[in-house]
C-alpha positions in Angstrom: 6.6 -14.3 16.4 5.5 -12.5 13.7 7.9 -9.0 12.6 6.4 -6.1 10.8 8.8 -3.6 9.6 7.7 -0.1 9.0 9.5 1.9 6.7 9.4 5.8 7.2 11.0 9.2 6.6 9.8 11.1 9.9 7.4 12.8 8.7 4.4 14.1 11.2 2.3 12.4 9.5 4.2 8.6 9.8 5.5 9.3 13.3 1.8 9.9 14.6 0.8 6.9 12.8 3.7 4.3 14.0 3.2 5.9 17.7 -0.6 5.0 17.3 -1.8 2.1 19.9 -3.4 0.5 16.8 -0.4 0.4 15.1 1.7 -0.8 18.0 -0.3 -3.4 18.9 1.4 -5.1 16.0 5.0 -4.2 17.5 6.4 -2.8 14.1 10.3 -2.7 13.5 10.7 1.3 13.6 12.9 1.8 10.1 13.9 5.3 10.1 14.4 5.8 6.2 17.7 7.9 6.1 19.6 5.8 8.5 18.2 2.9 7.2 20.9 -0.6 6.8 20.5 -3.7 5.3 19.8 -5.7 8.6 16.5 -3.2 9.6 14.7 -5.2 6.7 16.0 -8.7 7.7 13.7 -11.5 8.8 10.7 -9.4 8.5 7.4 -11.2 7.5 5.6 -7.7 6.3 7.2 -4.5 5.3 4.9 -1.0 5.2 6.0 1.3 2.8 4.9 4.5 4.0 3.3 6.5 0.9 5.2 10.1 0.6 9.2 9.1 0.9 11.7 11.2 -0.1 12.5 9.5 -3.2 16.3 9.7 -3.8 16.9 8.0 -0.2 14.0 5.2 -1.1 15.9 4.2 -4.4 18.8 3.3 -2.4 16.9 0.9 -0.1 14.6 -0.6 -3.4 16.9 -3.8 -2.9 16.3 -4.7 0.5 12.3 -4.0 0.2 12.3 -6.1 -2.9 14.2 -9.1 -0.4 11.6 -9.0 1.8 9.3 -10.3 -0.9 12.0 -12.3 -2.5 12.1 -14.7 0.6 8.6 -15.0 0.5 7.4 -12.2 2.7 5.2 -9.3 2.2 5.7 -5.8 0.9 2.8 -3.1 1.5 3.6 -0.2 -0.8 1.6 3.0 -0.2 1.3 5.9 -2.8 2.5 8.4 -3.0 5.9 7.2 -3.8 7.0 8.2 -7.5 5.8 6.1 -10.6 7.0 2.5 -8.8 8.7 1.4 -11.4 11.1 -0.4 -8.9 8.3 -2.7 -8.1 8.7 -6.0 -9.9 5.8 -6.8 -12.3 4.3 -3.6 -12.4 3.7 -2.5 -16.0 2.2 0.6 -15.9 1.6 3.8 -13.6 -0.3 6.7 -14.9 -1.1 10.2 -13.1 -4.3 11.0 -12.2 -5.8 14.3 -10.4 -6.9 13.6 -6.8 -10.7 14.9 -6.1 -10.4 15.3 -3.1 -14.4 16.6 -2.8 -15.8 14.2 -4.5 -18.6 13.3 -1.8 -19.4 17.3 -2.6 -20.9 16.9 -6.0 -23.7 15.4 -7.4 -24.6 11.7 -6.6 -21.0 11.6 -4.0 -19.4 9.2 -6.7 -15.9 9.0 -7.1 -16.1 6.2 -9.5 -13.8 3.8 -7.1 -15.1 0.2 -7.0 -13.9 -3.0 -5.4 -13.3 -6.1 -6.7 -12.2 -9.7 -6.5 -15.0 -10.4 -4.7 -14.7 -13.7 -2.3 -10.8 -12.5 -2.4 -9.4 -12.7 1.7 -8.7 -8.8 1.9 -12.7 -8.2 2.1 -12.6 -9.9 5.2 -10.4 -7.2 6.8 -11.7 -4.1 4.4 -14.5 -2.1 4.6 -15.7 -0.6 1.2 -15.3 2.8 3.0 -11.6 1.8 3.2 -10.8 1.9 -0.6 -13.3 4.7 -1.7 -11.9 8.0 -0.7 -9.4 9.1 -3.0 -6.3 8.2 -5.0 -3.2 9.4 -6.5 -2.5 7.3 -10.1 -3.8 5.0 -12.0 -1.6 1.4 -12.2 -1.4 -1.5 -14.6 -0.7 -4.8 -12.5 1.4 -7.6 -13.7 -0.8 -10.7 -15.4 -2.2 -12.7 -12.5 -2.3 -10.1 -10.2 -5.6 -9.7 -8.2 -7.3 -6.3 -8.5 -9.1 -5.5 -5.5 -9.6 -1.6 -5.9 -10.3 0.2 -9.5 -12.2 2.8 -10.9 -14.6 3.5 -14.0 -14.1 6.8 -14.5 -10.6 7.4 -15.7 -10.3 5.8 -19.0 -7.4 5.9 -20.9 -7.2 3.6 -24.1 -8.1 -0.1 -23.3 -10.6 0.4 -20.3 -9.5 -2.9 -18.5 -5.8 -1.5 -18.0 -4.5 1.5 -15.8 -7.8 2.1 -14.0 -6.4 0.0 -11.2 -5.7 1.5 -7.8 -4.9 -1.8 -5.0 -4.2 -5.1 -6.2 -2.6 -7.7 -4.7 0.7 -9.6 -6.8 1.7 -13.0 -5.7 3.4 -14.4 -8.9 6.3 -11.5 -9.9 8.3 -13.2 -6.6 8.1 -16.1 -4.4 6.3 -13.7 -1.4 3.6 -11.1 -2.4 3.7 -7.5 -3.2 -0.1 -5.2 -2.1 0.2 -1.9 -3.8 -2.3 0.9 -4.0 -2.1 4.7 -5.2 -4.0 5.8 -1.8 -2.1 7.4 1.1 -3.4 6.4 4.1 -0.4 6.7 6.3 -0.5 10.8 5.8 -3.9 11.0 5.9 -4.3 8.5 9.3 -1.5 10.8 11.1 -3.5 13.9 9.8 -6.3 13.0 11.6 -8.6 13.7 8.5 -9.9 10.8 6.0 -11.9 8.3 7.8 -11.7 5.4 5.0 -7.9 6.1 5.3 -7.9 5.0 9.1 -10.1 2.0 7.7 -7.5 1.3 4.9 -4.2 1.2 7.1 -6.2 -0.9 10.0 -7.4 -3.6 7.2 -4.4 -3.9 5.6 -2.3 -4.2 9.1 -5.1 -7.1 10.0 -5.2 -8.9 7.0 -1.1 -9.2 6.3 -0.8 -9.9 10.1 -3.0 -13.2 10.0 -2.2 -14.3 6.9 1.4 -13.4 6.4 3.4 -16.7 7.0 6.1 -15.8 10.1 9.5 -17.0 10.3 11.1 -16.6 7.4 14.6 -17.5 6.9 
């Protein structure tokens, strides 16, 4: 049977979300972040990391998210949550200022594109569900497949820290999906449409691909 955890801080915003029917149809692990143990994060195949935790109680629980990935599972790690630099293989996380009326101005570009065309995720996402608005820019580890980036934040070499989801499955046995965008707040919010698309996809695509029964 295959066990999602969901990692949260009780926020309105994450309780609406892990109460919604689209959510439990996947029969998530409720992990309540301040009373979390060691033992809420074992045997899980996929872990969400709810973007906005507080972030003194998430650095003492970094070790038992990075397990999950460590025995080959995977770890879903929404922004906003600090500058991740407790995420192995990550080499960079820059600031950026949300535009939050983008679709508002002139031509309704935001300058987010997707990528790694072909790649599996693009059978679960919509384009809709990466191109709303983000949080920071990241550098992924070597290897790592960029799925979401975007043109218009440059910042020295244009082919680093532009990056905003990617997917890393060589910095441990499992695989780590990152992004800068919150759609956990914005889903419980009820405001953000490509956010709802966002959380859906990526709860579709790690549930029928993440392998199940891990040791």
């Amino acid at each position: 049977m295959y066990r999602l955890g969901f990692l949260h801080g009780g926020s309105f915003s994450q309780l609406t979300t892990l109460a919604d029917p689209a959510v439990q149809v996947w029969r998530p692990r409720d992990i309540y972040l301040p009373d979390a143990t060691e033992g809420d994060f074992d045997g899980l195949d996929t872990l969400i990391v709810s973007d906005r935790l507080h972030p003194g109680l998430l650095t003492n629980v970094v070790p038992w998210i990075r397990a999950v990935a460590e025995r080959g599972g995977t770890v879903v790690v929404l922004g906003e949550n600090g500058t991740l630099d407790w995420l192995p293989g990550l080499r960079g996380f820059r600031p950026a200022e949300t535009n939050f009326w983008w679709w508002r101005t002139p031509g309704g570009d935001n300058g987010v594109r997707r990528s790694g065309d072909g790649h599996e995720a693009w059978d679960h996402l919509t384009e809709r569900a990466v191109r709303w608005h983000y949080h920071g820019l990241l550098e992924p580890p070597v290897g790592a497949t960029v799925l979401a980036y975007t043109d218009l934040e440059r910042d020295g070499d244009p082919a680093t820290q532009q990056v905003l989801l990617y997917e890393d499955r060589v910095s441990t046995p499992g695989r780590l999906i990152v992004t800068t965008m919150d759609p956990v707040y914005h889903h419980g919010s009820r405001f953000m449409p490509g956010a709802t698309q966002l959380l859906l996809g990526l709860l579709r695509w790690t549930g029928t691909t993440a392998p199940v029964h891990l040791n």
